[in-house]
C-alpha positions in Angstrom: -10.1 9.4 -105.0 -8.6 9.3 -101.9 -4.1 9.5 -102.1 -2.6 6.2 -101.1 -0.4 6.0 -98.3 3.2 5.4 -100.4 4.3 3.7 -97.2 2.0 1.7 -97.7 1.8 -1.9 -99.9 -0.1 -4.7 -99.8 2.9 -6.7 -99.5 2.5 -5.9 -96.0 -0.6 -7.7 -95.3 1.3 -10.3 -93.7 5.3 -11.3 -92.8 6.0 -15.3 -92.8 8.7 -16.0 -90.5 10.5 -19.6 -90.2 10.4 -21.3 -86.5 13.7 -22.3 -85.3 14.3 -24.5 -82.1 16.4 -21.9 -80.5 13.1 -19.5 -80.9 11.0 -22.1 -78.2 10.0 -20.7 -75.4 9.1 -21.7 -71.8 5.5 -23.1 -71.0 3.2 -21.4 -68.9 -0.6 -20.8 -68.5 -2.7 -24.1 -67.8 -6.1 -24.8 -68.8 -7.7 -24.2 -65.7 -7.0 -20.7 -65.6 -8.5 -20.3 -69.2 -11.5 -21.9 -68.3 -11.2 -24.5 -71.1 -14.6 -24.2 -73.4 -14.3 -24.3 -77.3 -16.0 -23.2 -79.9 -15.6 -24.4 -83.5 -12.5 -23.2 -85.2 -12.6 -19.4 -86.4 -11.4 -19.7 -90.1 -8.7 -17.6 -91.3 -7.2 -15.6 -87.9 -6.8 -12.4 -89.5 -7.7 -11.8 -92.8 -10.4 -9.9 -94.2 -13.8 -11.1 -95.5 -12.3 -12.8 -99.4 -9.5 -14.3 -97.4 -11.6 -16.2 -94.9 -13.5 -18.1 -97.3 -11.9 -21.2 -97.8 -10.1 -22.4 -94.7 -6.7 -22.2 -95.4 -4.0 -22.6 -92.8 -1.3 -20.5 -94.9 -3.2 -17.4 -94.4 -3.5 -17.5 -90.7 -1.6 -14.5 -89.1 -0.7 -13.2 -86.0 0.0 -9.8 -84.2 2.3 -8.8 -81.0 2.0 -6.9 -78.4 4.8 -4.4 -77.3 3.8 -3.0 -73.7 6.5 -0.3 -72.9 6.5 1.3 -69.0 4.1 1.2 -66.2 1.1 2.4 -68.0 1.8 0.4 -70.9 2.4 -2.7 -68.7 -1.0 -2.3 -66.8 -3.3 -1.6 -70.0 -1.6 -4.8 -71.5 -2.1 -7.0 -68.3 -5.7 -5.8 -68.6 -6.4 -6.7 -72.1 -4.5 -10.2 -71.7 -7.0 -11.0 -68.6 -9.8 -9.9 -70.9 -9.0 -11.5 -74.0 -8.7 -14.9 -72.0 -12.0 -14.2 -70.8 -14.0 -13.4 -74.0 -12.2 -16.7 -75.6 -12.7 -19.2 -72.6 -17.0 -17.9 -72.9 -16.5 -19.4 -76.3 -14.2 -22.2 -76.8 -16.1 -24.6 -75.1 -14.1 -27.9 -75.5 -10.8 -26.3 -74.5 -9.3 -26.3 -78.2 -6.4 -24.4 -79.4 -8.0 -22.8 -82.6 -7.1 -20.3 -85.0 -8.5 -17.8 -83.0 -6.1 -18.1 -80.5 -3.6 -18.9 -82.3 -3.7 -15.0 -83.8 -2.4 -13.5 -80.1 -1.3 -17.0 -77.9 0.9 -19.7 -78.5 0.3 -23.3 -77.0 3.1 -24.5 -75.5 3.6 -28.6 -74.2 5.1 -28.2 -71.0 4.8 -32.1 -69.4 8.7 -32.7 -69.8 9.9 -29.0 -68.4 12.3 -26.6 -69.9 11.1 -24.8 -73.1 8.7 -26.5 -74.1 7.4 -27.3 -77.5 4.3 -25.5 -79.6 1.5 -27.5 -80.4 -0.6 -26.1 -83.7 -3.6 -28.2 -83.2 -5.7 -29.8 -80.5 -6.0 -29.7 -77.2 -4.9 -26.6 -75.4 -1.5 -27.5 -72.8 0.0 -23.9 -71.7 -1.2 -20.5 -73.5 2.0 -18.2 -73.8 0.9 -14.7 -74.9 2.8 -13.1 -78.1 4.2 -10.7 -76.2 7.3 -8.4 -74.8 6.8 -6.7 -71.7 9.5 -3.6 -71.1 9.8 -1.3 -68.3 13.0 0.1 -66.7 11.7 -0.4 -63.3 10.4 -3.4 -61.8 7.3 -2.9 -59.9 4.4 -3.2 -62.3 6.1 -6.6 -63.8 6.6 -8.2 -60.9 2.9 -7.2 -59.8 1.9 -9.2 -63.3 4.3 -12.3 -62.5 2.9 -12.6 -58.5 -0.9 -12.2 -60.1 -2.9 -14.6 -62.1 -1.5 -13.7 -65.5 2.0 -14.6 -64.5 1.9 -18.3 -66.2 1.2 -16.0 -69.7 4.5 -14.6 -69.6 8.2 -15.8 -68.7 11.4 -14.0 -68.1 12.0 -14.1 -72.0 9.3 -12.3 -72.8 10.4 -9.5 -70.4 13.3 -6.6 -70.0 13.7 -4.5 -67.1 16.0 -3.0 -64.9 15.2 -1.1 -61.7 16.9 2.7 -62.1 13.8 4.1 -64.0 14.0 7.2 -66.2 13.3 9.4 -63.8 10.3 11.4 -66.1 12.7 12.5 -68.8 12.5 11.0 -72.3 16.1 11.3 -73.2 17.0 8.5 -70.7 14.4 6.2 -71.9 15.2 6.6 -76.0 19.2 7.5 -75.7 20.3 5.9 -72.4 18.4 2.6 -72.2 17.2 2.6 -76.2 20.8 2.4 -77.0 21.7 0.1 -74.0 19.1 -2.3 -74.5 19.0 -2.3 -78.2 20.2 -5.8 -78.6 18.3 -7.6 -76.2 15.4 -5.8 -77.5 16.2 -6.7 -80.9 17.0 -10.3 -80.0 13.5 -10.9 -78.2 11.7 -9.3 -81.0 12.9 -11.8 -83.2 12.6 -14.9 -81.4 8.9 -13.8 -80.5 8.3 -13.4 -84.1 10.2 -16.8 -85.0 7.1 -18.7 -83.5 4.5 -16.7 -85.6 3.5 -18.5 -88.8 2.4 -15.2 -90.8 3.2 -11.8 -88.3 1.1 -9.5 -89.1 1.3 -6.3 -86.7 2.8 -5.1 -83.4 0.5 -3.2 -81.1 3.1 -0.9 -78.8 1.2 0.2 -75.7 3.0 3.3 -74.0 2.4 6.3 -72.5 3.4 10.1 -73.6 4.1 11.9 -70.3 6.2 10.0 -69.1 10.2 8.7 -69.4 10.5 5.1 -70.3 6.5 4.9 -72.4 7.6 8.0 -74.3 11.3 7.7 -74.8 12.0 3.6 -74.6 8.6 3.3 -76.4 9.4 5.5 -79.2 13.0 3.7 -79.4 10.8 0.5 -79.8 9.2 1.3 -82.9 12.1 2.8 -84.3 13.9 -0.5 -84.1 10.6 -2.4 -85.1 10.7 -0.2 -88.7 14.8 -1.2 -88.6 14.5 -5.1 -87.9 10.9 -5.7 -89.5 10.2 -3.3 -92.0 7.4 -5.0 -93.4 4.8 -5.6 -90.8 2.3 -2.5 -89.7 2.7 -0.7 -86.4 -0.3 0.0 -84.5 0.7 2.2 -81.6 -2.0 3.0 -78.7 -0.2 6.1 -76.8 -1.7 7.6 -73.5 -1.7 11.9 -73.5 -1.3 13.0 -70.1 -3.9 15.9 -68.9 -3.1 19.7 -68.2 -3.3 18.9 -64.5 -0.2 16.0 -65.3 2.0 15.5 -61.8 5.0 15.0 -64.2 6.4 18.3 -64.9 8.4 17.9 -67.8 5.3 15.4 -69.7 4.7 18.1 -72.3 8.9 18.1 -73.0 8.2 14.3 -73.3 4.9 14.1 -75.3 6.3 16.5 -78.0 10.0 14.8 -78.0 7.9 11.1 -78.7 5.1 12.7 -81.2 8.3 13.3 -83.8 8.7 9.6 -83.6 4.9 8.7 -83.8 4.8 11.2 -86.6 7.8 9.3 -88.6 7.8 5.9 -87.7 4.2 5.0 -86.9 1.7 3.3 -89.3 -1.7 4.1 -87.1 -1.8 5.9 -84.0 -4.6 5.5 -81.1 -4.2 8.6 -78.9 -5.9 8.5 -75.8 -6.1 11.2 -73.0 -6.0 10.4 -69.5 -9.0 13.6 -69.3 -11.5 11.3 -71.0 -10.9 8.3 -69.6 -11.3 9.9 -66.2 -14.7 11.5 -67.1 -16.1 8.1 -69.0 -15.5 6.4 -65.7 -17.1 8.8 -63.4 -19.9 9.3 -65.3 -19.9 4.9 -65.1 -19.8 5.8 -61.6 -22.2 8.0 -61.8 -25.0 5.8 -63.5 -24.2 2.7 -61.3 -24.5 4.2 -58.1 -27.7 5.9 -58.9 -29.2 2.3 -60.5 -29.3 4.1 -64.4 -28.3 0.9 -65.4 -30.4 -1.7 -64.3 -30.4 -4.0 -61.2 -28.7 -6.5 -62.8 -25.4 -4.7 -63.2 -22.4 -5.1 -60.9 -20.7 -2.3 -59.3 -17.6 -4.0 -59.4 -17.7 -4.5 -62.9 -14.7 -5.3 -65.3 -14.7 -2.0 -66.3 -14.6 0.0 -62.9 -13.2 -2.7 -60.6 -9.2 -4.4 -61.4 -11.2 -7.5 -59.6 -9.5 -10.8 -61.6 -6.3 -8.6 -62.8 -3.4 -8.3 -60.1 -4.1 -9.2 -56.9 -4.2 -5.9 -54.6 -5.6 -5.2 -51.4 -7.0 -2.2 -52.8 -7.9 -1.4 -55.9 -5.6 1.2 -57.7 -7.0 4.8 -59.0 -5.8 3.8 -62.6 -7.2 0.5 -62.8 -10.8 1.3 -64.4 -9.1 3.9 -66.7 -6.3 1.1 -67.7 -9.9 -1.5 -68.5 -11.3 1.0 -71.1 -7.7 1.1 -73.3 -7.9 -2.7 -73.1 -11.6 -3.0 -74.2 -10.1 -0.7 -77.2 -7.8 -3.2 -78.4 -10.0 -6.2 -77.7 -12.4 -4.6 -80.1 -10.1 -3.6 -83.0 -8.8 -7.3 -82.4 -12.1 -9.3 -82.5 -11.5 -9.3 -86.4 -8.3 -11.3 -86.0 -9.5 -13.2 -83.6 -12.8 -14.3 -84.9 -14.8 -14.9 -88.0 -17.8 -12.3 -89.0 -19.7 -11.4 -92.6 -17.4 -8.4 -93.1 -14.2 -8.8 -90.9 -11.9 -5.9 -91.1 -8.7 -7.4 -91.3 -5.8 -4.7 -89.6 -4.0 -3.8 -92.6 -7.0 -2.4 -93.8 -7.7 -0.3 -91.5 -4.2 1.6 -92.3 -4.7 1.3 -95.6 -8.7 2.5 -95.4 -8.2 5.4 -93.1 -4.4 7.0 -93.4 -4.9 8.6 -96.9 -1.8 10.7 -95.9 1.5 8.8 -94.2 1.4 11.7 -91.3 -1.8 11.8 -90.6 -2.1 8.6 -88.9 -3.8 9.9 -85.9 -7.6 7.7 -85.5 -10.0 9.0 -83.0 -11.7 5.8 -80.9 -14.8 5.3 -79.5 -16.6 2.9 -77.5 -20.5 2.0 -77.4 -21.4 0.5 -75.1 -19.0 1.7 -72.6 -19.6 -0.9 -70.3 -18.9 -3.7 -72.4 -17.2 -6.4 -70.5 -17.5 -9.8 -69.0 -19.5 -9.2 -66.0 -21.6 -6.4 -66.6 -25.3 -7.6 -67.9 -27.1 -4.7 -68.4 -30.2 -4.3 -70.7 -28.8 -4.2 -74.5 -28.6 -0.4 -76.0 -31.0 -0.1 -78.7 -28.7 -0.6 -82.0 -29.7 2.9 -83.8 -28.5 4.5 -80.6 -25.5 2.3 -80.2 -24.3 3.8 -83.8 -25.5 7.9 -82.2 -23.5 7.2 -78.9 -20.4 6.3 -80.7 -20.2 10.0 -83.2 -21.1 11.7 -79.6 -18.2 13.7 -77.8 -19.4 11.7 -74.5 -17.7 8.4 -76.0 -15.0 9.8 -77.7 -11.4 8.6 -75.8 -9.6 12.0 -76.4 -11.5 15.5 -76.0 -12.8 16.2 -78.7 -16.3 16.3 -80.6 -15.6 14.9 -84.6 -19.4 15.8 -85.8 -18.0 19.7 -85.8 -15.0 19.0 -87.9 -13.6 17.3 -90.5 -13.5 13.5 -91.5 -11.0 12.2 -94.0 -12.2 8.7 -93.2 -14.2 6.4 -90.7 -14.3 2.9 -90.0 -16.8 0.7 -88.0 -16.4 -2.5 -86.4 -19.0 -4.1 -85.1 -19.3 -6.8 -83.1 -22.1 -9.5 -82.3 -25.8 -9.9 -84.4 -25.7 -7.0 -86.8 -26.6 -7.2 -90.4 -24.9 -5.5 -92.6 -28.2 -3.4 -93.5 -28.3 -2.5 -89.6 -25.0 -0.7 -91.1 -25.8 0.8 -93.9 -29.2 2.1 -92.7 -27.3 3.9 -90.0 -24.5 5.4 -92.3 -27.1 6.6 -94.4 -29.2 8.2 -91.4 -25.9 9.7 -89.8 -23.8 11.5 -92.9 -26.2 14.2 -93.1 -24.7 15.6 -89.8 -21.1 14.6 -90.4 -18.2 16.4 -92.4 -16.0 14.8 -94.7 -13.8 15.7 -97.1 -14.7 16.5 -100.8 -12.8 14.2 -102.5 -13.7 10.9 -100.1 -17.5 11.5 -99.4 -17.7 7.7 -99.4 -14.8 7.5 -97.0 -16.6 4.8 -94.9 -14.8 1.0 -93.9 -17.0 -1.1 -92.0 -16.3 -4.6 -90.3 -18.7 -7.3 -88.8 -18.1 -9.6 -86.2 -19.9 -12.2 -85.3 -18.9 -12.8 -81.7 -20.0 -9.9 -79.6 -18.8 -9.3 -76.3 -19.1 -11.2 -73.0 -22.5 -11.0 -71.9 -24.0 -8.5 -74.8 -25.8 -9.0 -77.9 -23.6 -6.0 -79.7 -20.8 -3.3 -79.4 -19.4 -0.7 -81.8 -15.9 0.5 -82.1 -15.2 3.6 -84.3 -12.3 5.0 -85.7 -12.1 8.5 -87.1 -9.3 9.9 -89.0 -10.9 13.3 -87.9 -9.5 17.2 -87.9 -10.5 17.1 -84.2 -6.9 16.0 -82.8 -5.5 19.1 -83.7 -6.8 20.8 -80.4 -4.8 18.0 -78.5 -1.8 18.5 -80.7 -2.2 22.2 -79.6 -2.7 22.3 -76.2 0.6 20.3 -75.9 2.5 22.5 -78.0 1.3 25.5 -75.7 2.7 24.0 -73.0 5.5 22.8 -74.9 6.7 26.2 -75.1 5.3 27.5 -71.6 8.5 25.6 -70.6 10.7 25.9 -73.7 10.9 29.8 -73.5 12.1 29.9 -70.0 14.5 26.7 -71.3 13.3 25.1 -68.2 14.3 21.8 -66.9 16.6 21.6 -70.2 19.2 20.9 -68.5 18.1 17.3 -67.1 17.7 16.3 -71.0 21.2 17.8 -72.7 23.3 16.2 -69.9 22.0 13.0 -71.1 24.9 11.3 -74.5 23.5 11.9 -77.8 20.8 14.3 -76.7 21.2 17.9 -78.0 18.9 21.1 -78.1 17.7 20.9 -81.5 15.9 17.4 -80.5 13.7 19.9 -79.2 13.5 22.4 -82.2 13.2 19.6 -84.8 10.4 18.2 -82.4 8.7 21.4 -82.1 8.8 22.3 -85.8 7.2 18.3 -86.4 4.2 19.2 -84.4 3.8 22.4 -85.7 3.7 20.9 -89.4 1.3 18.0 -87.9 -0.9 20.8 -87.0 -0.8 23.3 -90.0 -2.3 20.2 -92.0 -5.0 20.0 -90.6 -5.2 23.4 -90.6 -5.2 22.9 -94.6 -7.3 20.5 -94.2 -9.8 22.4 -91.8 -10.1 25.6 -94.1 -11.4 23.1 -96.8 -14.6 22.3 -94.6 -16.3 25.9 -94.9 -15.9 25.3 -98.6 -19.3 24.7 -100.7 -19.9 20.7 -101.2 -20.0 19.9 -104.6 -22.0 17.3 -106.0 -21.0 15.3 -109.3 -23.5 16.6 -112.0 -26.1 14.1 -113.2 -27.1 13.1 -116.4 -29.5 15.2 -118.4 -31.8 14.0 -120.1 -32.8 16.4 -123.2 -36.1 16.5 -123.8 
C-alpha cells in the first residue's frame, strides 16, 4: 500500500471562488486570431473519468498559470500560442465551451472598459487565466507587441525594469517582499472569475534571479492566500556549462522552497532540451522524417509566437516545455475514456510530500501543429517514451527505481493499447516492493494537431538524484571558497544560514533516495499463492 501524501486531501480537488464586479477584467483576443471553429462541448473541464459523466456545470474547474522571469515568460507565451492552436483545429463553430473555459475566459468587449464574461455561446474576446511577472521588461513587452498581446492586459502583469541581477536574494527578499501585495491582489482577482480553481502551474527557471527567487516567493504566497488548490510547478535546471555564475547558489537557495511548498514538481534541464532539438535537427535536415515535414516546424522554429527578425536560440527549447504542459492539460481541457484529472496525478504519484519530483517525457517529440509526419507505430510510441533519448532531464529511469508512473495519452488509443503495453514493458522496469502496481494512466480523445496519437509520461523515479547532485557539487565548489557571498548577505532579510539550511534540504532530498535506491538490489518478493492440498 503505497503512504498517502498527509498534505494531501481530496478536499482539494477543486476551490469555488465567488465572482465579484471589481474582479472584471479588460477584453482582449478577437475571434479572428483564434481562428473560430467549434467542436461540441467537452463535458466536465477537469475532472476525472466518474466526474465527467453526467454533464454538470458545478464541476467545471479551472487552472492558472503563474509565468515568473524571462524563461518563464517565453515557455508560457509558447504554450498560450499553442493551446489556441490545438483548440481553434477543433472548435469549429467558434463556441466558448467547457474546454476553454478550463484555461480562458470570454470577455464582451463591444462597450469598452472591463468588460463583462460571458459563460456560454459565442466566443467575443479570449482573456488567458493568467499572471505574467518578471522584474525587467523586455520579454513582456515582446508578448504585448506580438500576436498574443490581446490575451493579456496590464492587470494580468507586474514588472519593473531593475532586474535581479542573477542573485536569488533580490528576487525572493527584495521584490517578494516589495511586491507582495500587488501579487497577492492579482492572484485573487484572477481567481475571482474562476468558477471551481483547481491548480496554478508556476513556470520559472532555477539559475537565474527573479524565476528562482521571485518564483519561489510566488508559491510561498500561493500556499499563504490559497491553501487549498495544488501547485504544479515546471522549473528549468540550468546546465554545467550555465553563463550565470552564481545559478548553482540560486538553484539550491529555490529547491528548499520547491522541496517545502510545492505539490508536484516538473524539472527540466536546459542539457536535454538542447540535445532533443539537435537531434530534431538532425533528422530533418537529413529527410529521417518524411518529405512531408516542415523544417520550420512549431517545435524548432518561434514562427507564429513573437514577431522577431530572427529567431532566438531559446525559442525551440522554450516549444518543448510548452508541448509538456499542453499535454498534462489535454485532460482538463478535453473529454477522453479515462481522463486523468490533475489532482490525481499528485495524489497517484507523490506517495511521500518531498518527493514530488516527476520525470517527463515526450513521444512523439515533434508533436505540434504543423509538423505531419508519418504516425510512430503505437508499441514504439510507449518504448520511446521509458528511453533516456525522450527523457527532459538526464537521466535514464529503466536503471533505477520507480515509486510510481502515470500515462496520458492522447488521441485513438484503447485502453487495451495500454494495458498490453504495461504488461509488455514492467518486465524491464524497477519499482518499488510495496507499489508494483504503481501505474496511473489517462486517455484523451483529442490527439494533437495534425497526429493520430502522443504519449506523456510521468515518473516519480530515483533517477533525479544525479541532478540533485551535480548541483550540490557545485553548490559547494563555490560555498567553500564563500564566493560571491557577499552579493547575497548585503541584500535585508538574507543571512548565511539561508545557505546552510538550503544545503542541508538538498542533502536530505538526496539521502532519500538513497534509502530508496538501496531497496532496489533487494530480492522482489512475490505474494504467496494459494495451495491447493492434494
Amino acid at each position: 500500500m503505497v503512504p498517502s501524501t498527509p498534505s494531501l486531501a481530496v478536499g482539494r480537488a477543486c476551490v469555488s471562488l465567488t465572482r465579484t464586479a471589481s474582479g472584471t477584467r479588460e477584453a482582449g483576443l478577437s475571434e479572428a486570431r483564434f481562428g473560430v471553429g467549434g467542436a461540441s462541448p467537452s463535458p466536465v473541464g477537469g475532472g476525472g473519468a466518474a466526474a465527467r459523466a453526467p454533464l454538470v456545470t458545478a464541476t467545471m474547474t479551472q487552472s492558472v498559470v503563474v509565468q515568473v522571469g524571462q524563461c518563464g515568460n517565453q515557455i508560457g507565451c509558447r504554450f498560450w500560442d499553442l493551446a489556441l492552436r490545438e483548440h481553434a483545429a477543433v472548435n469549429k463553430k467558434g463556441i466558448y465551451d467547457e474546454a476553454l473555459s478550463s484555461f480562458f475566459r470570454n470577455v464582451d468587449t463591444r462597450n469598452g472598459g472591463d468588460g463583462a464574461d460571458i459563460h456560454k455561446g459565442k466566443i467575443f474576446s479570449l482573456k488567458a487565466r493568467a499572471l505574467l511577472i518578471d522584474m525587467e521588461e523586455g520579454v513582456v513587452n515582446e508578448i504585448l507587441q506580438g500576436p498574443l498581446r490581446d490575451v493579456f492586459d496590464s492587470k494580468q502583469l507586474i514588472t519593473d525594469v531593475s532586474g535581479s541581477g542573477n542573485n536569488w536574494a533580490v528576487g525572493h527578499k527584495l521584490y517578494g517582499y516589495q511586491y507582495r501585495e500587488h501579487i497577492v491582489e492579482k492572484l485573487r482577482r484572477t481567481a475571482e472569475h474562476c468558477d471551481c480553481l483547481q491548480c496554478f502551474f508556476v513556470i520559472h527557471s532555477m539559475g537565474g534571479g527573479t524565476g528562482s527567487g521571485l518564483g519561489t516567493f510566488v508559491l510561498n504566497v500561493l500556499e499563504d492566500e490559497f491553501p487549498e488548490v495544488y501547485r504544479f510547478v515546471t522549473s528549468v535546471y540550468p546546465s554545467g556549462e550555465d553563463d550565470v555564475i552564481t545559478s548553482p547558489y540560486n538553484s539550491v537557495l529555490a529547491m528548499k522552497e520547491l522541496n517545502e511548498h510545492a505539490d508536484c514538481v516538473l524539472p527540466i534541464e536546459n542539457e536535454s532540451l538542447f540535445s532533443i532539438v539537435s537531434k530534431i535537427h538532425q533528422m530533418t535536415s537529413s529527410g529521417k522524417l518524411g518529405s512531408t515535414v516542415k523544417q520550420n516546424s512549431l517545435l524548432t522554429s518561434s514562427a507564429g509566437s513573437i514577431k522577431t527578425e530572427q529567431e532566438k536560440p531559446f525559442d525551440a527549447m522554450n516549444n518543448i516545455v510548452a508541448n509538456l504542459l499542453l499535454n498534462l492539460t489535454s485532460s482538463a481541457r478535453f473529454e477522453g475514456s479515462l481522463n486523468m484529472d490533475l489532482n490525481e496525478i499528485s495524489m497517484n504519484l507523490v506517495p511521500f510530500p518531498r518527493l514530488h519530483y516527476l520525470v517527463s517525457s515526450l513521444t512523439p517529440l515533434y508533436t505540434l501543429a504543423d509538423v505531419n509526419v508519418p504516425s510512430r507505430r503505437l508499441d514504439q510510441m510507449f518504448s520511446d517514451a521509458f528511453s533516456k533519448d525522450h527523457q527532459l532531464i538526464q537521466a535514464d529511469p529503466k536503471h533505477s527505481l520507480y515509486l510510481a508512473c502515470a500515462l496520458l495519452v492522447r488521441g485513438n488509443v484503447q485502453v487495451s493499447d495500454l494495458r498490453r503495453n504495461i504488461e509488455r514493458l514492467k518486465p524491464s522496469l524497477h519499482f518499488v516492493s510495496w507499489n508494483q502496481e504503481g501505474w496511473k494512466t489517462g486517455l484523451c480523445s483529442v490527439p494533437p494537431v495534425g497526429h493520430s496519437h502522443s504519449l506523456l509520461a510521468l515518473a516519480n523515479n530515483t533517477c533525479v538524484k544525479p541532478t540533485f547532485t551535480e548541483l550540490k557539487d557545485r553548490f559547494m565548489k563555490l560555498y567553500k571558497k564563500k564566493a560571491h557571498l557577499h552579493h547575497y548577505l548585503h541584500v535585508d532579510g538574507m543571512e548565511q544560514s539561508c545557505f546552510s539550511e538550503a544545503i542541508s534540504s538538498l542533502s536530505d532530498l538526496i539521502e532519500e533516495y538513497n534509502q530508496l535506491d538501496a531497496t532496489k538490489s533487494a530480492p522482489r518478493t512475490y505474494p504467496s499463492r494459494l495451495k491447493i492440498a492434494m
